[in-house]
C-alpha positions in Angstrom: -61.9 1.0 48.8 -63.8 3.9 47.0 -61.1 6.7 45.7 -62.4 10.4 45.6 -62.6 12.2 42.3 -60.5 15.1 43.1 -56.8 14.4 43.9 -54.8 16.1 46.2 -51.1 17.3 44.6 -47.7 16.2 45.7 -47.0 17.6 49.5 -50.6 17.9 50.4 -50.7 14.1 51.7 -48.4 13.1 54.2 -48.0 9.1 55.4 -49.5 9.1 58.9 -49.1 5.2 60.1 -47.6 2.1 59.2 -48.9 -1.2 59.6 -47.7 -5.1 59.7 -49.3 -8.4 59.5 -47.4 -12.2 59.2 -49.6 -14.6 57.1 -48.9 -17.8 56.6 -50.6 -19.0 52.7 -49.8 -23.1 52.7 -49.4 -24.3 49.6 -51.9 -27.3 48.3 -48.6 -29.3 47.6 -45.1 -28.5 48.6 -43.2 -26.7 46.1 -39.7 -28.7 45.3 -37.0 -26.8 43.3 -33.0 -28.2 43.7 -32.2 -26.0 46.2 -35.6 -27.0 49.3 -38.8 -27.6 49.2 -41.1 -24.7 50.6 -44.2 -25.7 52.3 -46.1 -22.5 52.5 -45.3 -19.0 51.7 -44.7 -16.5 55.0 -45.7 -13.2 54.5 -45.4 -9.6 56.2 -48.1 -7.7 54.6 -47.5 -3.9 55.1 -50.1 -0.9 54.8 -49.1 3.1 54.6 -51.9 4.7 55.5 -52.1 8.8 54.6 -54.1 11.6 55.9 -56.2 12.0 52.8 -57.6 8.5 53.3 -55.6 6.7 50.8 -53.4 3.7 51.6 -51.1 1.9 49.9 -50.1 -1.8 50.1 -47.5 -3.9 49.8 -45.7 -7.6 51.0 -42.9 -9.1 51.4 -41.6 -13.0 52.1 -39.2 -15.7 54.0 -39.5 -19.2 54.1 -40.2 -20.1 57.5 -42.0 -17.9 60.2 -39.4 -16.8 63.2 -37.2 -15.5 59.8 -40.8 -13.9 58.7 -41.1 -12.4 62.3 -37.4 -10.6 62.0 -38.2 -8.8 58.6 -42.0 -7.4 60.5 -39.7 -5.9 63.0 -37.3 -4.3 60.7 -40.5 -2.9 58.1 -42.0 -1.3 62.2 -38.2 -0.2 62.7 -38.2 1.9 59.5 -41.4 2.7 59.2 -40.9 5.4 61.9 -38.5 7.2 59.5 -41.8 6.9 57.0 -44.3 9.0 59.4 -45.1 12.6 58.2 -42.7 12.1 54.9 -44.7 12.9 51.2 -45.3 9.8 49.2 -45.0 11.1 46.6 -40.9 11.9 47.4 -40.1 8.2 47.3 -36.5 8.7 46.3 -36.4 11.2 49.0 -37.5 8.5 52.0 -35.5 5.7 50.3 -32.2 7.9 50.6 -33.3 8.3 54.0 -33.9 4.2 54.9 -30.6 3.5 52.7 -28.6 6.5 55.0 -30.2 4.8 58.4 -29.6 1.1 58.1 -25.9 1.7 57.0 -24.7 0.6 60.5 -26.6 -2.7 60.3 -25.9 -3.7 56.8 -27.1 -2.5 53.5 -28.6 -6.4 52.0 -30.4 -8.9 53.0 -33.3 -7.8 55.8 -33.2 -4.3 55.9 -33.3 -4.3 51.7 -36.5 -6.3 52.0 -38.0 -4.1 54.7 -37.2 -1.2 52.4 -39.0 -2.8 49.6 -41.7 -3.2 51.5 -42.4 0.7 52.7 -41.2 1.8 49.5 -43.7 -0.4 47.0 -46.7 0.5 49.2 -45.7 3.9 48.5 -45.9 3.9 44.8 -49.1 2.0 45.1 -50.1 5.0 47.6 -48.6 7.8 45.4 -50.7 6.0 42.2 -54.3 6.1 43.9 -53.9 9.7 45.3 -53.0 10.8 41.7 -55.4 8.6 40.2 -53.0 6.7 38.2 -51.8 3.6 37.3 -48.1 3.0 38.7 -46.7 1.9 35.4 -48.1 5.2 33.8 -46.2 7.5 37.1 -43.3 5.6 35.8 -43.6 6.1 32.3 -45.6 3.6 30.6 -44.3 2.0 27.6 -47.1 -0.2 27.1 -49.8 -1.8 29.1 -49.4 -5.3 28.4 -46.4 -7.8 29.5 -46.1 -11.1 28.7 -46.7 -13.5 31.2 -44.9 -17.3 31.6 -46.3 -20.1 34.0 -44.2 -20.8 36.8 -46.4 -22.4 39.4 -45.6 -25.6 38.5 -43.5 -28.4 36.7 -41.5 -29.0 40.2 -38.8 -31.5 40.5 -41.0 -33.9 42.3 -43.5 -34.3 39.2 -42.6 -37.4 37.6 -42.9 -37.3 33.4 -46.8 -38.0 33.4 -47.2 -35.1 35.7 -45.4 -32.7 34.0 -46.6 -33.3 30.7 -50.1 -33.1 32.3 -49.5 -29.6 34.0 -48.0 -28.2 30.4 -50.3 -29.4 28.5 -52.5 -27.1 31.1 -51.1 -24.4 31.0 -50.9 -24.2 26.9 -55.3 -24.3 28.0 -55.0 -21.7 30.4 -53.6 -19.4 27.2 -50.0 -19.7 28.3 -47.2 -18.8 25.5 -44.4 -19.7 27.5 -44.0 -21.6 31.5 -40.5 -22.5 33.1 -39.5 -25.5 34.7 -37.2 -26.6 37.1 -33.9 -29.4 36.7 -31.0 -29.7 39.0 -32.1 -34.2 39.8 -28.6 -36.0 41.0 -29.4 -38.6 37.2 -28.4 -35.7 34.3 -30.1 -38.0 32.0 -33.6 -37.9 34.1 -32.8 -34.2 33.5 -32.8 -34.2 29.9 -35.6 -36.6 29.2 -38.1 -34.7 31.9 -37.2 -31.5 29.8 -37.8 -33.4 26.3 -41.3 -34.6 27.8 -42.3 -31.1 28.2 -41.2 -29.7 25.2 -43.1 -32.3 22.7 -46.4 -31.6 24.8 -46.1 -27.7 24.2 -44.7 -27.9 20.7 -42.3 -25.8 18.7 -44.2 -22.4 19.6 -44.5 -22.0 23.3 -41.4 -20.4 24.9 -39.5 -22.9 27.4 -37.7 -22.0 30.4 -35.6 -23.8 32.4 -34.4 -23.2 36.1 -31.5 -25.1 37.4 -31.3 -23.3 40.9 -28.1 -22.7 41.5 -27.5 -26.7 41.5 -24.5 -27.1 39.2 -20.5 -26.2 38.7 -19.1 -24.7 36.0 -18.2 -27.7 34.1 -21.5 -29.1 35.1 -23.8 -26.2 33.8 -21.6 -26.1 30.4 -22.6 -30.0 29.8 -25.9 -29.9 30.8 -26.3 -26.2 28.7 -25.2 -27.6 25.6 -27.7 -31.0 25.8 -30.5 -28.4 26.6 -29.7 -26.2 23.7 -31.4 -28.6 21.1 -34.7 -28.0 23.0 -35.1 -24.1 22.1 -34.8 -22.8 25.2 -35.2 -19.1 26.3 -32.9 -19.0 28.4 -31.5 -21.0 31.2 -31.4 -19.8 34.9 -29.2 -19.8 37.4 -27.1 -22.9 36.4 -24.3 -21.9 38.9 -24.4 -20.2 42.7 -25.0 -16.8 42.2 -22.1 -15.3 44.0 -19.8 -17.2 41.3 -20.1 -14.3 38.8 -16.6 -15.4 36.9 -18.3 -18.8 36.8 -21.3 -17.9 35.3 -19.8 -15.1 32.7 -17.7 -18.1 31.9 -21.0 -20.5 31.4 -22.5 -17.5 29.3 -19.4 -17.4 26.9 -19.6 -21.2 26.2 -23.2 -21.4 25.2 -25.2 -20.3 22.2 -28.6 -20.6 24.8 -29.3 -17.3 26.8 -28.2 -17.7 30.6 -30.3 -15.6 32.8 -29.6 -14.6 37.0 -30.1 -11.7 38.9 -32.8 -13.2 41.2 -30.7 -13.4 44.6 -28.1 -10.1 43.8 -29.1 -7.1 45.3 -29.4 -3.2 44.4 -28.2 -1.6 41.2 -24.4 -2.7 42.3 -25.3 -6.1 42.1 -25.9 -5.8 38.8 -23.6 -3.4 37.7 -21.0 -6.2 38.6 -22.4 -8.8 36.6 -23.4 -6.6 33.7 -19.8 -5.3 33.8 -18.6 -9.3 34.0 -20.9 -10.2 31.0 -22.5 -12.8 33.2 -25.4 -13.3 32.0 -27.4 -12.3 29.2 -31.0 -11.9 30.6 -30.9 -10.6 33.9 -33.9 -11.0 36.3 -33.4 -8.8 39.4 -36.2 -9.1 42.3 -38.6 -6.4 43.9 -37.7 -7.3 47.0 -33.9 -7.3 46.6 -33.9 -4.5 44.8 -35.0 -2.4 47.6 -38.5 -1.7 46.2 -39.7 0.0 42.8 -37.0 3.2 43.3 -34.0 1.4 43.2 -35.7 -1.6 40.9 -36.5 0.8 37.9 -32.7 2.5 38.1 -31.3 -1.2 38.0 -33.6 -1.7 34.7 -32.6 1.6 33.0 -28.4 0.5 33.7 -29.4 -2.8 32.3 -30.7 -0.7 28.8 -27.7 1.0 29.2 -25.8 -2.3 28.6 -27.8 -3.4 25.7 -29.5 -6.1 28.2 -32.9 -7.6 29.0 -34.6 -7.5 32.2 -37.6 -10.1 33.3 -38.8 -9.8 36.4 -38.7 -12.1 39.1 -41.7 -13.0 41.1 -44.3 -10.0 42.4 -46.3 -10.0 39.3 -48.7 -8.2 40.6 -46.4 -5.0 41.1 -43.3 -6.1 38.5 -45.4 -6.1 35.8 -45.8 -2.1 36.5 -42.2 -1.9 36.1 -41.7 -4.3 33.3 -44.5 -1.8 31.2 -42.3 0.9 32.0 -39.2 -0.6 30.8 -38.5 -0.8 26.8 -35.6 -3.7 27.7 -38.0 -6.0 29.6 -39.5 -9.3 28.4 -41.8 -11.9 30.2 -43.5 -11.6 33.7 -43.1 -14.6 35.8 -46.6 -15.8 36.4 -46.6 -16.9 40.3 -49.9 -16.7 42.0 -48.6 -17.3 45.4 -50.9 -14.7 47.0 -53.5 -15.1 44.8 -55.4 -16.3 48.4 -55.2 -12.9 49.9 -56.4 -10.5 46.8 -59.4 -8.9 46.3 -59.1 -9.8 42.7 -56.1 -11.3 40.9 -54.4 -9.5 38.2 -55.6 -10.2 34.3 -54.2 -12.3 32.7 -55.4 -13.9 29.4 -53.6 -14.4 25.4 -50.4 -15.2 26.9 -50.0 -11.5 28.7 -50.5 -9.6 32.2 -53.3 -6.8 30.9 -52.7 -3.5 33.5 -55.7 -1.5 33.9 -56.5 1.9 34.3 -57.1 1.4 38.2 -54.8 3.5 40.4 -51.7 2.5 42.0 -51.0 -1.0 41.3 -54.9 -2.0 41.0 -54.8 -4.5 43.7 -56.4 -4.9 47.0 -56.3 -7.4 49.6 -59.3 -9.4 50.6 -59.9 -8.6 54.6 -61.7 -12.0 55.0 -58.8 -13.8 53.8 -56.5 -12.0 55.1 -57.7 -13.0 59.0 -58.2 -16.5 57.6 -54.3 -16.7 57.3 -52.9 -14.4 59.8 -50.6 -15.8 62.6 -52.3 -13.9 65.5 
């Protein structure tokens, strides 16, 4: 889309429309993590279209297409509350979204229909103003540091994962995550020792455990991982157990890191509160959208803590330039498929550009190639 040279100001645009689409974007091989495998990647893509030709664009996702097909209704259900509002007042509509799904439940679908209208309107707001979103929000910098996470599954045997490492140190990768949680501890350890002699000393290591252990479980396996300089390790216990994993935190010199299932700012002011954690990763689409995802950033500063963010590159990375506590962008090209262009990436970092909003568009073409009709 061309973008006129003159801007209109705030209250001059008004959102006139709102539109859904499901895609489904199979994945070449099935992803595998200790929790399900995920075959493909459903999708509601959502557009806000305005009255001064602008729109703005967003998505959101659920693993499996009837549950996909519940959140498109919910995004049409609150997208008549969006019609004739300013974009530009996105606190403003989000109160009003938060105030009218309080009947039906304040997590789970309606939060990710709320992210949905309320990303596409930052990325609306940004190309009327002519402005990058991370710079509307305050721009602290304009590059973020970017860690492979499209790979090293569970079902990779040894070979295979040193293989993909060993990739994506070529690809310019300074850090990538992988994923444990096997039934054999051992098979664990020895998959994680594989990977970290193929990257060496200097590339940062995550690991991801899924929510697949107890307490006891995730303090054992923490302390064997700790001799493999880890930057943190995620989500060794279920999420809702935030005593258990405050309790995992205190026993173990590596950083523990969750936040990507909680919800909203109160969410996290719970575990922040608990100490649960000390690198929390809260998720665009759980938090509600970029409104409520910035404020749960700033109370994380406020407890001295770092934020990375989880998933959504392409928009997160806006919010993790804005944000003086955040650290590494999870690099997850799941909808590479459907983009115009994919975001930069290259040295080990996510480069944001001076194109407005969040300098993204999708690619019509593939867009029908993977719509359900």
């Amino acid at each position: 889309m061309t973008h006129d040279t003159t801007a209109p100001t705030t209250g001059q645009a008004k959102i006139t429309n709102v539109q859904t689409r499901i895609l489904s974007i199979p994945f070449e091989r099935p992803l595998v993590t200790a929790s399900f495998p995920i075959p493909a990647i459903d999708t509601v893509i959502v557009e806000v279209e305005s009255d001064v030709g602008e729109r703005g664009i967003s998505w959101i996702f659920a693993f499996g297409r009837k549950r996909v097909g519940v959140l498109k209704a919910m995004v049409e259900d609150l997208a008549d509350l969006a019609r004739g509002e300013d974009p530009f007042m996105t606190e403003q509509l989000w109160q009003k979204m938060w105030q009218a799904v309080g009947f039906v439940g304040r997590q789970g679908i309606t939060t990710l229909a709320m992210s949905a209208i309320d990303t596409a309107c930052w990325d609306l707001a940004g190309k009327i103003a002519r402005l990058p979103v991370y710079k509307l929000l305050g721009g602290h910098r304009a590059t973020v540091e970017a860690y492979a996470s499209q790979g090293l599954w569970l079902d990779r045997d040894r070979d295979e994962l040193a293989h993909e490492a060993e990739e994506y140190v070529q690809q310019g990768f300074k850090g990538m995550k992988m994923r444990v949680g096997l039934p054999d501890e051992d098979e664990d350890i020895a998959r994680v020792q594989t990977v970290r002699e193929v990257i060496g000393p200097d590339t940062a290591l995550m690991v991801d455990a899924n929510q697949a252990w107890d307490v006891k479980q995730a303090i054992r396996m923490g302390r064997r991982l700790e001799e493999f300089d880890l930057i943190w390790l995620e989500e060794p216990v279920p999420f809702e157990d935030i005593a258990g994993s405050a309790e995992v935190t205190a026993a173990l010199d590596v950083a523990v890191c969750t936040g990507e299932n909680n919800y909203l700012k109160l969410d996290f002011a719970h575990l922040l509160k608990a100490r649960a954690a000390d690198i929390m990763m809260p998720d665009l689409m759980r938090m509600g959208g970029v409104t409520e995802m910035l404020k749960t950033a700033h109370l994380c500063e406020s407890f001295q803590t770092l934020v990375t963010p989880h998933l959504f590159m392409e928009v997160s990375s806006h919010l993790a330039a804005a944000c003086p506590n955040a650290i590494w962008q999870e690099y997850q090209p799941w909808w590479n498929p459907i983009l115009a262009e994919p975001v930069s990436f290259h040295d080990g970092a996510i480069h944001l550009t001076e194109l407005p909003g969040f300098g993204i568009e999708f690619d019509e073409s593939a867009v029908n190639k993977y719509e359900l009709k």
